[in-house]
C-alpha positions in Angstrom: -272.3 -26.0 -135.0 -272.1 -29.0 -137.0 -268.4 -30.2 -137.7 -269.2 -29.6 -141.5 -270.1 -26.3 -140.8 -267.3 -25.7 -138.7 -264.8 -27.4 -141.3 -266.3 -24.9 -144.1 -265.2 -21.9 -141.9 -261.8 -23.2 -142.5 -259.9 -21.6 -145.1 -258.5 -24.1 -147.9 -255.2 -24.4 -149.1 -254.1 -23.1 -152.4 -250.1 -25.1 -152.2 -249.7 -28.6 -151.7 -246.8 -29.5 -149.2 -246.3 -32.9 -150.8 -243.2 -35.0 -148.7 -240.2 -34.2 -151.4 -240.9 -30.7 -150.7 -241.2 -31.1 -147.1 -238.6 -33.6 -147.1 -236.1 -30.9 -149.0 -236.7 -28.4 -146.7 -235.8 -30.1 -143.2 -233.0 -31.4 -145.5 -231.8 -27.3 -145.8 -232.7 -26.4 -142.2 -230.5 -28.4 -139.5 -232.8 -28.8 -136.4 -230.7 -28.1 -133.5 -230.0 -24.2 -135.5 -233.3 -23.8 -135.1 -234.6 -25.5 -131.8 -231.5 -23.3 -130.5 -232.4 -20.2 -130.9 -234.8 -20.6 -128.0 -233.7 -23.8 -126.1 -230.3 -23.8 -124.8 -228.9 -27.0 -126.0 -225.3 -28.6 -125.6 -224.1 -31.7 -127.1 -224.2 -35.5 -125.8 -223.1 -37.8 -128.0 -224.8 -38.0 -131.0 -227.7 -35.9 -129.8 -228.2 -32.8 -128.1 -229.8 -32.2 -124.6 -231.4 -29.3 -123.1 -234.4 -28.2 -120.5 -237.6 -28.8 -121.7 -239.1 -25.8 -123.7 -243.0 -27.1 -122.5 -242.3 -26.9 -119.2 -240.4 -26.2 -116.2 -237.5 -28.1 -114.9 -234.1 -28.6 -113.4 -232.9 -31.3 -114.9 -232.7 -31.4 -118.8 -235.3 -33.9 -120.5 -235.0 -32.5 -123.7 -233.3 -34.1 -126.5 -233.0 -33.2 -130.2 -231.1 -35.9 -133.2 -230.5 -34.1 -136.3 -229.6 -37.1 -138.1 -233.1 -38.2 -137.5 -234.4 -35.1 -137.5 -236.7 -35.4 -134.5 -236.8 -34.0 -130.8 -238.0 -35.7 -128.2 -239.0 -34.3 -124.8 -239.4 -37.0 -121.6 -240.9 -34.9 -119.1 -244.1 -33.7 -121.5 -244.0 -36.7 -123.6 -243.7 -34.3 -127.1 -242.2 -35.4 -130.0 -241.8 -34.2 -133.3 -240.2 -32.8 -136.2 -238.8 -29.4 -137.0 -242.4 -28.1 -138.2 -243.9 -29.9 -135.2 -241.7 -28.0 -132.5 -242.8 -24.7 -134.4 -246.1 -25.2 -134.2 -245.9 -26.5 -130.4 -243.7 -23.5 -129.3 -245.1 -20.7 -131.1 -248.4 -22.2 -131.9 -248.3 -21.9 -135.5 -250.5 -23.8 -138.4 -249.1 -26.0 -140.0 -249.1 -23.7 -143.0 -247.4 -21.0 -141.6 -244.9 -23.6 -139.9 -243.7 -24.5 -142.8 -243.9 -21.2 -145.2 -241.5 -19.5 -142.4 -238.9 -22.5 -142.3 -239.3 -22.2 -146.3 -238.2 -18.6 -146.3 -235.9 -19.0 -143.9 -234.5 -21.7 -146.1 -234.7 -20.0 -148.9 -236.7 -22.5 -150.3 -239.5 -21.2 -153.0 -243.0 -22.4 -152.6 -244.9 -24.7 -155.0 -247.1 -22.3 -157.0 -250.8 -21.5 -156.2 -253.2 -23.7 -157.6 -256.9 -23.1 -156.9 -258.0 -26.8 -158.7 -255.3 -28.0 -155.8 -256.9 -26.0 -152.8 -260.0 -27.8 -153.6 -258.6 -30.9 -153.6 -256.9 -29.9 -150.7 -260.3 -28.6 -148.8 -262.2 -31.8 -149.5 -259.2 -34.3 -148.2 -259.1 -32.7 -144.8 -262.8 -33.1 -144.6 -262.5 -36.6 -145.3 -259.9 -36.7 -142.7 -262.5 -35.0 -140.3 -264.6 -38.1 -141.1 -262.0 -40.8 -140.4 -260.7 -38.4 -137.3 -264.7 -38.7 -136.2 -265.1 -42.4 -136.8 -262.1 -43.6 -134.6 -263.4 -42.0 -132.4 -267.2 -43.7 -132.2 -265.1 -46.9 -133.0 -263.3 -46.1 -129.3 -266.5 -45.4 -127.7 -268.5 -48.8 -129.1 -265.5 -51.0 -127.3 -267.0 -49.8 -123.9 -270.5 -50.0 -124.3 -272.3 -53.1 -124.1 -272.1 -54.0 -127.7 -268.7 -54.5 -127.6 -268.5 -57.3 -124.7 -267.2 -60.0 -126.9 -264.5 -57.6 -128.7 -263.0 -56.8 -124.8 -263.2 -60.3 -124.3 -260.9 -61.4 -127.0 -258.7 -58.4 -126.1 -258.4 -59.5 -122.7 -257.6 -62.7 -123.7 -254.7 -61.9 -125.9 -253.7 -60.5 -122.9 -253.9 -56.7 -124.2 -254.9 -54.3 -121.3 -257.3 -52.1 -121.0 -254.5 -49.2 -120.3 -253.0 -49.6 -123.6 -256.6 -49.7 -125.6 -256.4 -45.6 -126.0 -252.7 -45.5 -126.9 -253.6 -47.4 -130.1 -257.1 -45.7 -130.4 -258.5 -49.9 -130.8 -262.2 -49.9 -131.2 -265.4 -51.9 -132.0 -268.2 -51.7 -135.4 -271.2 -52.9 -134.2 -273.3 -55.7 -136.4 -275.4 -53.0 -137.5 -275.5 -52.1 -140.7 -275.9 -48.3 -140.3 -274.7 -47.0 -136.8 -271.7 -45.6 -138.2 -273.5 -43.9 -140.8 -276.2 -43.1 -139.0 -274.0 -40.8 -136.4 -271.8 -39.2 -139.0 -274.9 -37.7 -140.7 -276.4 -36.6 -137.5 -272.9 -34.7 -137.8 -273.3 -33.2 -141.0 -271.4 -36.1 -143.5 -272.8 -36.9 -146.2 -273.0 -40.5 -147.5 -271.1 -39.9 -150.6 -267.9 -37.8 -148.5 -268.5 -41.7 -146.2 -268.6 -43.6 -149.3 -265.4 -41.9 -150.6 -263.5 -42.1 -147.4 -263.8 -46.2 -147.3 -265.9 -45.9 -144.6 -269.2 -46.8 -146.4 -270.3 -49.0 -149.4 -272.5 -48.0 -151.9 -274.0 -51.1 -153.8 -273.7 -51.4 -157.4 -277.6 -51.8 -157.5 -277.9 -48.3 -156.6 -279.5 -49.1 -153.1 -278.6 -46.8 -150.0 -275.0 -47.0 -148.6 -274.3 -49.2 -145.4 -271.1 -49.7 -143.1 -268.2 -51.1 -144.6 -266.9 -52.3 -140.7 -269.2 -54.3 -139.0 -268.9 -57.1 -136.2 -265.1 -56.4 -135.9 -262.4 -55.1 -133.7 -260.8 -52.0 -135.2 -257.6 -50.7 -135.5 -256.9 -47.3 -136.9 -254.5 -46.6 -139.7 -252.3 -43.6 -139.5 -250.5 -41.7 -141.9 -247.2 -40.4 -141.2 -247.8 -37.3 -139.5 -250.4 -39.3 -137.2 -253.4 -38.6 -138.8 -256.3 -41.4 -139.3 -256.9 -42.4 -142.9 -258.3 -45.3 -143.4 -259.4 -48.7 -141.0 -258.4 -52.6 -140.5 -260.9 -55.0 -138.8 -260.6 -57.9 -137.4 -263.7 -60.0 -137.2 -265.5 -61.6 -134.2 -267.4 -63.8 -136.0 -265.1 -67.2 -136.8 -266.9 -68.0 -139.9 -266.4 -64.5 -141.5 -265.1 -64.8 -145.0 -262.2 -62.2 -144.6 -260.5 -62.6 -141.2 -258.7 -59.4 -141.5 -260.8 -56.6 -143.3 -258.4 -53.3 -144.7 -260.7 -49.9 -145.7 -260.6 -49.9 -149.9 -258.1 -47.5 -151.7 -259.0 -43.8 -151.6 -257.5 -40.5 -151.7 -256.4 -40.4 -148.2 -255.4 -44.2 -148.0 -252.6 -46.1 -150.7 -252.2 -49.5 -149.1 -248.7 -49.4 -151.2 -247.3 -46.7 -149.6 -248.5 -46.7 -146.1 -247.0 -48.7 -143.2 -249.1 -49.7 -140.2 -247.9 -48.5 -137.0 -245.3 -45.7 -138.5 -246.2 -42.4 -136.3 -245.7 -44.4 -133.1 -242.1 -46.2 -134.4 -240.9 -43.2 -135.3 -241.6 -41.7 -132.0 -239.6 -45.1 -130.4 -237.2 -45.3 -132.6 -236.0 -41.1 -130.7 -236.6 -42.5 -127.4 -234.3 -45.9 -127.8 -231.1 -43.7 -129.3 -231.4 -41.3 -126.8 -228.7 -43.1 -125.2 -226.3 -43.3 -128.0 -227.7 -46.8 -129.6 -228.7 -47.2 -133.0 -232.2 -48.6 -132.2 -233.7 -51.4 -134.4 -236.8 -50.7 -137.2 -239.0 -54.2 -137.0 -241.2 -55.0 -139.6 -243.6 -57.2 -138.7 -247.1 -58.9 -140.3 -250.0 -57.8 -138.5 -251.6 -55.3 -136.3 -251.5 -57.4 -133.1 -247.5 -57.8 -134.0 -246.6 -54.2 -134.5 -248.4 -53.5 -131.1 -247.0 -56.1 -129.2 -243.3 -55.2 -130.5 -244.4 -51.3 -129.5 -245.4 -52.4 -126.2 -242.1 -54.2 -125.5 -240.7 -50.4 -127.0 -239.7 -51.9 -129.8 -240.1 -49.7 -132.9 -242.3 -51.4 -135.2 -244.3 -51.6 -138.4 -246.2 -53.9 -140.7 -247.5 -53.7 -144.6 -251.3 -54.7 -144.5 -251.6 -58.0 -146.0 -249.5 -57.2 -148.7 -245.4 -57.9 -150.2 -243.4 -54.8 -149.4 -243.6 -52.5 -152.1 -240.9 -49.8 -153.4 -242.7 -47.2 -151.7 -242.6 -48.7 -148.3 -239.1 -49.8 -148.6 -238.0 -46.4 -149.3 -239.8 -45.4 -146.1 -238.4 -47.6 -143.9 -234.8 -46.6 -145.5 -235.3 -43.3 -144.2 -235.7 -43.8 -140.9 -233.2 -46.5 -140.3 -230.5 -47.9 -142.7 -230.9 -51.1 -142.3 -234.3 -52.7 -140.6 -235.2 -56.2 -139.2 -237.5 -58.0 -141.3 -239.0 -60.5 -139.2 -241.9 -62.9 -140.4 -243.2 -66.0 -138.9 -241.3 -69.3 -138.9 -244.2 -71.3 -140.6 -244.2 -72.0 -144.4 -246.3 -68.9 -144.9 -243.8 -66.5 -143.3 -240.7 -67.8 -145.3 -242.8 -67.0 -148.5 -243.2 -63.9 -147.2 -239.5 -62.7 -146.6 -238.7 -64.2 -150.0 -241.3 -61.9 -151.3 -239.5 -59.0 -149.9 -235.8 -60.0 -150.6 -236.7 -60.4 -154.8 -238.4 -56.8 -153.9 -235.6 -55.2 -152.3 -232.8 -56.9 -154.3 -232.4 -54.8 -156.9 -232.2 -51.6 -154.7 -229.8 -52.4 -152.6 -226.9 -50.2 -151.8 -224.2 -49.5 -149.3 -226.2 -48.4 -146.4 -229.1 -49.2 -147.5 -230.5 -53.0 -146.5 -232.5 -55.4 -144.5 -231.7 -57.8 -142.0 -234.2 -61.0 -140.7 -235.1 -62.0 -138.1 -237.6 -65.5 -137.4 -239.6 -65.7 -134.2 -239.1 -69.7 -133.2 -241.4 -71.6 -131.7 -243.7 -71.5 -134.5 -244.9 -68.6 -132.6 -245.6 -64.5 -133.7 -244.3 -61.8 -131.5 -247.7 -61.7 -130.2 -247.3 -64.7 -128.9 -243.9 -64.3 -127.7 -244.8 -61.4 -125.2 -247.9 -62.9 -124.4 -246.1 -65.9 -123.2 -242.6 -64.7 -122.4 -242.9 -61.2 -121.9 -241.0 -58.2 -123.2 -237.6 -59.4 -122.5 -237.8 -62.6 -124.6 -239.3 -60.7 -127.5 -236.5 -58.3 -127.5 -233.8 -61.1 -127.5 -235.5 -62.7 -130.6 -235.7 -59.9 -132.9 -232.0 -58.9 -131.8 -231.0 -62.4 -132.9 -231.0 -61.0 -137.0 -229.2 -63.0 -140.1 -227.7 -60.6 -142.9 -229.6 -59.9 -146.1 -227.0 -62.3 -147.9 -227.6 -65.4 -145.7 -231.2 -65.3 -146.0 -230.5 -64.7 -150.1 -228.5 -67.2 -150.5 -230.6 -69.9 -148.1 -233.5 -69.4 -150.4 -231.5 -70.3 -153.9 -230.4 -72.9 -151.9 -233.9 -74.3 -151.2 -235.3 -73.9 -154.5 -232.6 -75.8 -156.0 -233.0 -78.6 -153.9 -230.5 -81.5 -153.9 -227.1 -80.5 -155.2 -226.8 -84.2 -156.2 -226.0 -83.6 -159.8 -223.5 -81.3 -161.8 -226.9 -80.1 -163.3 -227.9 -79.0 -160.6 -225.0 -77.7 -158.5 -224.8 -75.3 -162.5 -228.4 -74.2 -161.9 -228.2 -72.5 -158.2 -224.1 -71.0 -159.1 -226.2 -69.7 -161.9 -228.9 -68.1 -160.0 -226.1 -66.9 -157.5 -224.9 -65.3 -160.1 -228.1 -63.6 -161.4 -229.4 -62.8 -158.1 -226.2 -60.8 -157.5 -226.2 -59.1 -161.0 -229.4 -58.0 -159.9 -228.3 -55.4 -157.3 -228.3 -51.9 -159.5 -225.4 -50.8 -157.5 -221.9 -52.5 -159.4 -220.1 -52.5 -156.0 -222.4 -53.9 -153.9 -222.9 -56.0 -157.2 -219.5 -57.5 -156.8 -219.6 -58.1 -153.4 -222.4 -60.2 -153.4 -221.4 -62.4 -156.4 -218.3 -63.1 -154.1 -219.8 -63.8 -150.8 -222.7 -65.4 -153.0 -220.1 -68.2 -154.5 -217.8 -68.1 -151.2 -221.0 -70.0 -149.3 -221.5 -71.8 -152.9 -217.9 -73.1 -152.5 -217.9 -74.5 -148.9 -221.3 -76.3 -150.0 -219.6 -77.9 -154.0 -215.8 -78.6 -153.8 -215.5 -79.2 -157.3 -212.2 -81.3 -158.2 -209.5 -79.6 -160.4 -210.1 -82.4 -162.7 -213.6 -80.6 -163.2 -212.4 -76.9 -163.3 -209.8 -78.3 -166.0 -212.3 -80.4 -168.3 -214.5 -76.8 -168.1 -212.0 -74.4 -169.0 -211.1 -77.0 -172.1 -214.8 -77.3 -173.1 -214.6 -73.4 -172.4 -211.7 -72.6 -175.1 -213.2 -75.3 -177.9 -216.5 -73.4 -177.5 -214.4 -69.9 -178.3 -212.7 -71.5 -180.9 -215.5 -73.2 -182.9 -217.5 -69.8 -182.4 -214.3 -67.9 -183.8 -214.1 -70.3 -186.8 -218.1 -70.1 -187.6 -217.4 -66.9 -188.1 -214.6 -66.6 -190.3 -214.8 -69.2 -192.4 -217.6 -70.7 -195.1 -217.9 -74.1 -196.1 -214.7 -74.6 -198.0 -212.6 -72.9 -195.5 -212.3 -69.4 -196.9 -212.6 -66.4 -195.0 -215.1 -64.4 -195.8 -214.1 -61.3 -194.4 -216.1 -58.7 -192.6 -219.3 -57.1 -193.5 -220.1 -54.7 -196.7 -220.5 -51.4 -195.9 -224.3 -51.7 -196.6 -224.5 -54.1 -193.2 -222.3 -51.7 -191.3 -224.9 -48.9 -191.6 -227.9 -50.3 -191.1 -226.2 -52.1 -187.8 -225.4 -48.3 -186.8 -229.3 -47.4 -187.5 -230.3 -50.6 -185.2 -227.6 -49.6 -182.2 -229.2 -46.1 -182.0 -232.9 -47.3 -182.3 -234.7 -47.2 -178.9 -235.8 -50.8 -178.1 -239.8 -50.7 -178.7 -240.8 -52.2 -175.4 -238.6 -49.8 -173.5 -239.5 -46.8 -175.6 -243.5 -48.2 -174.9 -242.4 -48.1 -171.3 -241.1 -44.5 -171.2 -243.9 -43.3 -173.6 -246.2 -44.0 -171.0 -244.6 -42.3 -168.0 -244.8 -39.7 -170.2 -248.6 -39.9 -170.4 -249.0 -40.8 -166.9 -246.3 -39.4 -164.4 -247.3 -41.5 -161.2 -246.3 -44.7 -162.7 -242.9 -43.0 -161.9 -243.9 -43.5 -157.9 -244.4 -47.4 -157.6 -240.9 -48.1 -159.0 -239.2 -44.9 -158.7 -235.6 -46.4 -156.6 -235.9 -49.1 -159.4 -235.8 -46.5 -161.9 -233.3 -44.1 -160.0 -230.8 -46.9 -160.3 -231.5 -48.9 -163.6 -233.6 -46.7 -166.1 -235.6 -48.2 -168.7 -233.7 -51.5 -169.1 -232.3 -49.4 -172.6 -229.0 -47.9 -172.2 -229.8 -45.2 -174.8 -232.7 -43.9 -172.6 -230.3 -43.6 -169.6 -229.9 -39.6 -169.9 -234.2 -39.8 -170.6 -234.2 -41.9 -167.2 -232.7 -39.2 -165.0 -234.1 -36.4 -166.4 -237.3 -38.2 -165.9 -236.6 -38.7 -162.1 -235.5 -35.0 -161.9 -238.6 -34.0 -163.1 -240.4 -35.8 -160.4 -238.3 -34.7 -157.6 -238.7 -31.6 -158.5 -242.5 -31.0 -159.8 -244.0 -34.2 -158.5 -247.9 -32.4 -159.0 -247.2 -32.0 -163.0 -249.7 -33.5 -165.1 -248.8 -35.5 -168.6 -249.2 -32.6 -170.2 -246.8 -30.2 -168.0 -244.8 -33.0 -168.1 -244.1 -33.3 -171.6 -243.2 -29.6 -172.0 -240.9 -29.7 -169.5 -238.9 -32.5 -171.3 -239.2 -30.9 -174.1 -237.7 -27.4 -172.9 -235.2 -29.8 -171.2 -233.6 -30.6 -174.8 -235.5 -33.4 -175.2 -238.0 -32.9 -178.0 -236.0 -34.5 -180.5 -236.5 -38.0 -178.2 -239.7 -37.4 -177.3 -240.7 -38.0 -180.8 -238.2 -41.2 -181.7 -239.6 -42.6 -178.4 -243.2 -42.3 -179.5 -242.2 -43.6 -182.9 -240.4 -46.6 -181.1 -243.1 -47.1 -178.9 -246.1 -47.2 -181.7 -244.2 -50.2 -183.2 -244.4 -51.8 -179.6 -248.6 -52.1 -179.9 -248.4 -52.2 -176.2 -252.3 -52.5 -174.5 -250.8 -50.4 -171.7 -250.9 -47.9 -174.2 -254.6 -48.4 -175.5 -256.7 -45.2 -174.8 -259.4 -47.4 -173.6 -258.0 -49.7 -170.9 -258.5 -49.5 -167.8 -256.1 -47.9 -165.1 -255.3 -50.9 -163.0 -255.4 -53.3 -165.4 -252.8 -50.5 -167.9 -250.4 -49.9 -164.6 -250.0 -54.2 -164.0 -248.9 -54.6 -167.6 -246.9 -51.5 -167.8 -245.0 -52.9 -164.3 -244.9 -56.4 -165.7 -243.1 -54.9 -169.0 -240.8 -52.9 -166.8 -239.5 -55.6 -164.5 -238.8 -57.7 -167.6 -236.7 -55.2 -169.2 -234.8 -54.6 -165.9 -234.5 -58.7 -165.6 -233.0 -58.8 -169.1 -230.4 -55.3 -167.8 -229.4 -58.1 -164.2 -228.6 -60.9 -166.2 -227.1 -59.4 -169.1 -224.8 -58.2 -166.2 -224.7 -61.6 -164.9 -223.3 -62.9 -168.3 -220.9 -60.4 -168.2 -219.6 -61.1 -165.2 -219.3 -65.2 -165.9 -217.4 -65.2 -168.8 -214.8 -62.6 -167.1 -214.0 -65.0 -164.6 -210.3 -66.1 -164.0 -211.7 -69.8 -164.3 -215.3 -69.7 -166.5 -217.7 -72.3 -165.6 -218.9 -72.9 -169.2 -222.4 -74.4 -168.1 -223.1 -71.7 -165.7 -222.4 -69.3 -168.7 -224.5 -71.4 -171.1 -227.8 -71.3 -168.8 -227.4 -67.9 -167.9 -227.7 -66.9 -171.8 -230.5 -69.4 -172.2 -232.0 -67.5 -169.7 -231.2 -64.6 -171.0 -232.0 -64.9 -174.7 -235.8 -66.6 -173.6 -236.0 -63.3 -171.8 -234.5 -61.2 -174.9 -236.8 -63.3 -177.2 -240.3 -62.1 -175.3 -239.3 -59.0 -175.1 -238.2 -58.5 -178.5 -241.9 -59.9 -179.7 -243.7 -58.2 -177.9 -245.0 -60.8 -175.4 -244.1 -59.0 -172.2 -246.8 -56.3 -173.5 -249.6 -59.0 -173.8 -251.6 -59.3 -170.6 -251.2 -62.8 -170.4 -247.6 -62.3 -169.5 -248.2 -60.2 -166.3 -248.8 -62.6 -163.4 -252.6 -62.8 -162.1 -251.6 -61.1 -158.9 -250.8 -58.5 -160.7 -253.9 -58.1 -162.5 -255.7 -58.4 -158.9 -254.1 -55.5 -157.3 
């Protein structure tokens, strides 16, 4: 029987387990309850130990973490979650894993939906396909064709023993080999085309393999599953080095981490001992499997800046994770990338750290060179998130040779830490921020003295602009008339912001590529803060709703009454993202171009704040903070964040 056949047999899910739902029910369960009703456990530590329920043994092996909320046994090499151990003990699907834990739990399904078992029905055949291909992939490496490939392997010192543990493989330079065996399996070249593993010419021609003449390396989704492909080429004039499989339903570059399923599994086995292990992020595939040789939990984005998504990955499995890039130019630009991502959602608990491989060298190269013990030490050797923050504002202001400049970086100091959405953590960073700023500028009290005077003359010349025309008379405060209508414009929604919300509200997973942004800031308009959270709810809690369910669901909320003032805000925005006729991509960069921009304008409005309620006010730090500030209020306010020349050109690439 074909495996098309055999995969037709199966019968299709009508319920999506999405990961919030999943996610909320190990959240209700606590894993030792239920690994203990049939494994004798007792505690050690932070863990629990007990004999191994796959196999038999005197000596317990057997270790579950709830605050991970993994087991882990040593003597069969299992691992898993609390769905996982169900299905290995009692040999459950995965379905009926987790619709008994959900009852237990008392935990309703999501509802039936026949268009969603469909969906559901065609994604695991795709995964069939991918399953399928790693698996030719695998076999090509050890047939003649793929000489050259174990070649390089063997010569970035990679042996043949650890080839199957990361499933690495070989394409051919044939154009249709892969293709060619899959339909002798019962594909179909449109199922290939639509799971990245074919292309299909825009002349209409006949599809061909999208992998050829490259080493592969098979991408995983969390629960270990292969959904998509990177390839390295073997030929040193290829135009693309490194060679990721396209987006498609099974693969989001975005959200996906190389290397996850097998970190998570290290990062159980090096606390098993009490340890808070680390969670390395690295660059490339060689990287992650040279830190998860050394047994070094480890990860890396595909080519791309950390995204939200990603970060709030990582932040679930480990509170605080090593960043570590390498030491060339190309590295640094790299972790700056990721701290002006990951600034804004910082919280207690919640960080990186960063860690630079010397030498000019990649961990790769490191273990290669120096082994497993000398890779270790380097990545252990981290800097805090703060250090690395404030070492780049220090670099891109160059020589603090002038007061102008020394202004400029306390300044961005100050914006960077008005960035952080969480006040405390706010605080503390403006303070450690302009401690370092301090030890580098000892300004003379002479300075501090002639500021604070500039500082009050500024006050008082404002103060008497205000009070008094041009032959000194007051003119008093403003008619009645003035006072209402600046009521009617401190209740308006801002246009850009309401443009921003309207079109979450047509198109709910925008919500996902900024969703900790949005948990901790909102729309940028304090009057859509209550919108903002109701808006997150909504997601949490239905994350399969279309626009339409969407909207009703606000509305029945309370919210009709804002729904409409948003729209009516939003139509005086004219924003393209809002344009029934643009594209997707290009409607999702300028929407996330307008959004940061509002959130910039929230930070340093903060960052104003904070400056003039200094004990001592440095008058020029305040005064280029509101320039800033107003150029920022001045775009948004026309409009010009909502053109798509605004949004950078990376953003209209991706």
């Amino acid at each position: 029987m074909s495996l098309c056949a055999a995969r037709l047999k199966a019968v299709p899910w009508g319920v999506k387990f999405d990961e919030r739902f999943l996610d909320e029910l190990k959240s209700r369960l606590r894993l030792s309850d239920v690994i203990g009703r049939s494994v004798k456990l007792r505690r050690s530590g932070r863990e629990y130990v007990g004999l191994s329920p796959f196999g038999k043994e005197k000596s317990p092996s057997f270790y579950v973490n709830d605050e991970k909320g993994f087991f882990h046994d040593f003597s069969s090499g299992k691992h898993g979650d609390l769905i996982g151990f169900l299905q290995e003990t009692e040999r459950l699907t995965f379905r009926e894993a987790v619709e008994r834990l959900a009852a237990e739990a008392g935990l309703a399904l999501p509802a039936e939906d026949p268009r969603q078992a469909e969906v559901e029905h065609k994604r695991q055949g795709l995964l069939d396909w991918t399953d399928l291909a790693a698996k030719w992939f695998e076999a090509q490496l050890r047939r003649p064709a793929g000489d050259a490939a174990r070649d390089y392997l063997h010569r970035r010192a990679l042996p043949e023993d650890q080839w199957a543990r990361f499933r690495l493989g070989f394409a051919p330079s044939g154009r249709t080999g892969l293709k060619d065996y899959l339909i002798a399996k019962g594909a179909r070249p449109a199922e290939l085309v639509e799971a990245g593993l074919l292309i299909a010419p825009e002349d209409g021609g006949a599809p061909y393999d999208r992998f050829r003449d490259r080493i592969i390396f098979p991408i995983s989704d969390g629960r270990g599953r292969v959904v998509s492909f990177g390839g390295r080429a073997m030929d040193p004039e290829a135009r693309a080095k490194y060679l990721n499989g396209p987006e498609t339903s099974l693969f989001h570059k975005g959200s996906l981490l190389y290397g996850l399923y097998e970190a998570r599994r290290l990062l159980h086995v090096g606390e098993r001992g009490g340890a808070e292990a680390a969670l390395v992020v690295v660059e490339g595939y060689m990287d992650v499997i040279a830190c998860q040789r050394a047994e070094v939990a480890a990860v890396a984005a595909m080519g791309t800046a950390l995204t939200e998504e990603q970060m709030a990955v990582l932040w679930r499995l480990h509170p605080e994770p090593t960043l570590c890039f390498d030491g060339d130019g190309a590295g640094k630009r790299a972790a700056y990338r990721s701290i002006d991502r990951a600034l804004p959602l910082l919280k207690p608990g919640r960080s990186f750290k960063f860690a630079l491989v010397t030498g000019g060298k990649d961990p790769d190269d490191v273990l290669r060179d120096q082994g497993a013990a000398a890779l270790k030490a380097q990545l252990a050797a981290t800097r805090p998130f703060v250090e690395v923050l404030f070492e780049q504002a220090q670099g891109a202001a160059g020589e603090l040779d002038t007061p102008e400049r020394r202004t400029s970086l306390k300044a961005e100091l100050r914006k960077l830490a008005a960035a952080i959405g969480d006040r405390d953590l706010s605080d503390a960073y403006k303070q450690d921020l302009l401690d370092r700023f301090r030890l580098l500028t000892a300004p003379s009290q002479d300075a501090v003295r002639s500021a604070a005077n500039v500082l009050s003359q500024h006050r008082w010349a404002k103060g008497a602009g205000r009070r008094l025309d041009k032959s000194g008379v007051s003119q008093g405060g403003p008619s009645p008339e003035g006072r209402a209508a600046a009521r009617r414009l401190t209740t308006a929604f801002r246009p850009v912001a309401a443009a921003v919300a309207q079109a979450v509200i047509r198109d709910p997973d925008l919500i996902d590529s900024h969703f900790e942004t949005l948990e901790a800031q909102g729309f940028g308009d304090p009057l859509l803060e209550s919108f903002a959270k109701e808006v997150i709810r909504l997601r949490l809690s239905n994350p399969t709703l279309d626009s339409q369910g969407f909207g009703r669901h606000l509305a029945s909320s309370g919210f009709t009454d804002m729904l409409a003032e948003i729209a009516r805000a939003a139509d005086q925005a004219k924003a393209l993202f809002l344009q029934p006729d643009i594209a997707a991509e290009r409607a999702r960069a300028l929407w996330s171009h307008a959004f940061e921009q509002l959130i910039r304008k929230a930070a340093l409005d903060r960052a104003v704040g904070d400056a003039k309620s200094d004990q001592e006010p440095d008058v020029r730090v305040i005064i280029q903070l509101k320039a800033e500030r107003d150029a920022v209020d001045r775009d948004i306010r026309s409009g010009d964040v909502l053109l798509e020349t605004a949004a950078p050109v990376s953003e209209m690439l991706h």
